[in-house]
C-alpha positions as CSV (number, residue, x, y, z in Angstrom):
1,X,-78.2,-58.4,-139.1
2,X,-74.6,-56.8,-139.4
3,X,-73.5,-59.2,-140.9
4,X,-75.7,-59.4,-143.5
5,X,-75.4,-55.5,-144.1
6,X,-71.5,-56.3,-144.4
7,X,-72.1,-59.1,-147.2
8,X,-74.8,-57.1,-148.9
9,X,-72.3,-53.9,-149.1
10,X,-69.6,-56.2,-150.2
11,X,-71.7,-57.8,-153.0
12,X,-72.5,-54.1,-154.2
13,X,-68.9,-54.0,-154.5
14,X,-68.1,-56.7,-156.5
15,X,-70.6,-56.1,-159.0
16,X,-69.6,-52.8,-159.4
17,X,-72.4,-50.7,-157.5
18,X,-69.9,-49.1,-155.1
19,X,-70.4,-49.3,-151.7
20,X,-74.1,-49.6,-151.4
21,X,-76.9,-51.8,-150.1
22,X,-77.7,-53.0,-153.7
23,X,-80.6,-54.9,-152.3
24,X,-82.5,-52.4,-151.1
25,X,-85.1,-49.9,-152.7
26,X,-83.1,-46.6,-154.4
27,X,-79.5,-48.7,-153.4
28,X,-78.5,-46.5,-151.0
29,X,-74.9,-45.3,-150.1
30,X,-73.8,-47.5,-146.7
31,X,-72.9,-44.9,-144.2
32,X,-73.6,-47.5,-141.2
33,X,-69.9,-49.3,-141.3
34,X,-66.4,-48.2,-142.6
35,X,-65.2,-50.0,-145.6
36,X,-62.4,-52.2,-145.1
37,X,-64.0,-55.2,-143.9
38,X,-66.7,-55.5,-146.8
39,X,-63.8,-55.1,-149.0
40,X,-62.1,-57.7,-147.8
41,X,-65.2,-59.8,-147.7
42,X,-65.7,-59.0,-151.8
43,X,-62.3,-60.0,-152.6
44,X,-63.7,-63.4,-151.1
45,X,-67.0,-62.9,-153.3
46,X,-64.8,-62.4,-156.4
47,X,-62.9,-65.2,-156.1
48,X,-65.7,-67.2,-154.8
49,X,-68.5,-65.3,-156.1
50,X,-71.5,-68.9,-156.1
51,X,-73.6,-68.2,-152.6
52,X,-74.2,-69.5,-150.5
53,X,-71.4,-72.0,-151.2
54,X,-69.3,-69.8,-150.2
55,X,-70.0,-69.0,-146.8
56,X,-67.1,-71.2,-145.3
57,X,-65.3,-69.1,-147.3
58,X,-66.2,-66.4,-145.9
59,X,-66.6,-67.1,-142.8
60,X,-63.0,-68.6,-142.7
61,X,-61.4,-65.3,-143.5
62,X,-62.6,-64.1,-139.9
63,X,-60.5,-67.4,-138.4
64,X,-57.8,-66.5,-140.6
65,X,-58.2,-62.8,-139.4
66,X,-58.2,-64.3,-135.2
67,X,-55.8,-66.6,-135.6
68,X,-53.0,-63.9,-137.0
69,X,-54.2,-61.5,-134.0
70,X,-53.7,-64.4,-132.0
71,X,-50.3,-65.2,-133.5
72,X,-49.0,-61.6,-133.1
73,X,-49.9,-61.4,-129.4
74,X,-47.9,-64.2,-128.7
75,X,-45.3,-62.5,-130.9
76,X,-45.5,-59.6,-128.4
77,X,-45.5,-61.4,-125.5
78,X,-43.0,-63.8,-126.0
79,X,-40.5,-61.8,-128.2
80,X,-41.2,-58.2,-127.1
81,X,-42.1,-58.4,-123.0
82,X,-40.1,-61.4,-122.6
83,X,-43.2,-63.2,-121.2
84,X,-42.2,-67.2,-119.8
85,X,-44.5,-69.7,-122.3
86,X,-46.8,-70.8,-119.7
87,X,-48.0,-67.2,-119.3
88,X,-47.8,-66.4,-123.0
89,X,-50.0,-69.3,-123.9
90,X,-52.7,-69.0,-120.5
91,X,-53.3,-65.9,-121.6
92,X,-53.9,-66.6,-125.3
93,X,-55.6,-69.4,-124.1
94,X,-57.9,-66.6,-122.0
95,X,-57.7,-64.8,-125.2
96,X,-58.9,-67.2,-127.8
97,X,-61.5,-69.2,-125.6
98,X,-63.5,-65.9,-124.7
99,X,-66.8,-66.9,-126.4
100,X,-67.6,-63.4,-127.8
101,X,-64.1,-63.7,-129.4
102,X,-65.1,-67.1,-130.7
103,X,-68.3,-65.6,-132.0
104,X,-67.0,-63.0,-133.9
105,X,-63.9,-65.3,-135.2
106,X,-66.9,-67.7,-136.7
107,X,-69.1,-65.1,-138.1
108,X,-68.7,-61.9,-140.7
109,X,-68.2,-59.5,-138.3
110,X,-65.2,-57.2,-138.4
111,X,-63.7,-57.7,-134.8
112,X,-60.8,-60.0,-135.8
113,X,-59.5,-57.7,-138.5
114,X,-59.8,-54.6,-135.8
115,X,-58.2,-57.3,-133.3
116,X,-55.2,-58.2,-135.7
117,X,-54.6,-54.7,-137.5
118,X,-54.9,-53.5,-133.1
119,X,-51.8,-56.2,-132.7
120,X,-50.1,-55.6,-135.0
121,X,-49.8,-51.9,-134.9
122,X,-49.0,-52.6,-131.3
123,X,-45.7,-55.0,-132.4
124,X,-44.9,-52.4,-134.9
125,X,-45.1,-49.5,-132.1
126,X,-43.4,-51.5,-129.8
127,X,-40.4,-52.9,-131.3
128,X,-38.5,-49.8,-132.4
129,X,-35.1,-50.1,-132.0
130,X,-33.1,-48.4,-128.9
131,X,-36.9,-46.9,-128.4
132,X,-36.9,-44.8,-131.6
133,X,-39.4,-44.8,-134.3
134,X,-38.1,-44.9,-138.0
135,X,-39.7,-42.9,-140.3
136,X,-40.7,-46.6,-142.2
137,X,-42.2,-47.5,-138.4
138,X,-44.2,-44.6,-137.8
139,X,-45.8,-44.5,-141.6
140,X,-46.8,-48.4,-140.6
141,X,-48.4,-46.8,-137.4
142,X,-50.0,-44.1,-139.2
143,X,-51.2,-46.8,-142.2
144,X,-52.5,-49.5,-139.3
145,X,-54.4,-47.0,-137.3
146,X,-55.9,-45.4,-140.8
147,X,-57.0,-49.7,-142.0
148,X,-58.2,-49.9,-138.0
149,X,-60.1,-46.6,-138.3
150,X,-61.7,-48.0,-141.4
151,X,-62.7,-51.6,-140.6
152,X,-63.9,-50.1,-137.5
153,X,-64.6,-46.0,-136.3
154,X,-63.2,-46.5,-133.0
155,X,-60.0,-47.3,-134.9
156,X,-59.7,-43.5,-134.7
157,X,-58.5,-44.0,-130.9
158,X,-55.5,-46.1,-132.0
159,X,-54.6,-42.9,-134.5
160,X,-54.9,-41.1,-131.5
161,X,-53.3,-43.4,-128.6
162,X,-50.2,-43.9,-131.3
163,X,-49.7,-40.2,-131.7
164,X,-50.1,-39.3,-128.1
165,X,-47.8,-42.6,-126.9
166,X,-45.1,-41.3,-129.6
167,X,-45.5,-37.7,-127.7
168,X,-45.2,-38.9,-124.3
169,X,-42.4,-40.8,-125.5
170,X,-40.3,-37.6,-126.8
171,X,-41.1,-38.3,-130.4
172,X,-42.0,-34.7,-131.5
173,X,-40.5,-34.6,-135.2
């Protein structure tokens, strides 16, 4: 069901219906799901646009999306916590063999772009230099936790776990 309502908003947007659900009676404005991920999923339909041919298309965008979360958690381990490899890759091993994560990575559901926009605001917030945040760093906080709050709503938590980490942390300007 979702994921259908994510293809038929993203459809809407490639034909230029905004972000509707074109195939239903009236077409009416999708309030159900933020945005970002049916946008990503029409920029698959426009350059893919024959269904349903293009499923593995769009279906792989979700691996591509799990496998760069995946990749930037073992960037945080490894290069940012100093983690030894064996632990680094059990746990990404734990990570990427949970079978909900499988299912979400193999379907068009918007998990793995929460999951990798989630990481990678985390390797952004953690890697500030000396423990301060640039000006550049904290407007790539501010623009991950805005894509995370509209792929998914509880992307708003990230907006507000980064703001209140960057308080506790002294980081009042």
């Amino acid at each position: 069901y979702d994921d259908g309502m994510y293809l038929m908003a993203a459809k809407s947007l490639v034909s230029g219906h905004g972000y509707r659900l074109a195939g239903m009676l009236d077409q009416p404005l999708f309030y159900k799901y933020p945005p970002l991920y049916s946008v990503c999923l029409a920029l698959v339909l426009f350059v893919t646009p024959a269904f349903p041919s293009n499923i593995l298309w769009l279906k792989s965008l979700n691996v591509l999306f799990a496998l760069g979360a995946l990749g930037l958690l073992w960037f945080y381990f490894r290069r940012q916590r100093a983690f030894p490899v064996w632990l680094c890759a059990g746990l990404l091993l734990l990570f990427g063999t949970n079978w909900r994560f499988i299912e979400v990575s193999i379907e068009m559901m918007s998990e793995p772009l929460f999951m990798l926009l989630s990481a990678a605001a985390l390797v952004v917030a953690t890697n500030a230099k000396q423990g301060r945040i640039t000006k550049s760093r904290f407007v790539a906080l501010l623009l991950l936790g805005v894509a995370a709050f509209y792929t998914r709503t509880i992307g708003l938590v990230l907006v507000l776990a980064t703001a209140l980490w960057l308080f506790l942390r002294g980081e009042r300007k």
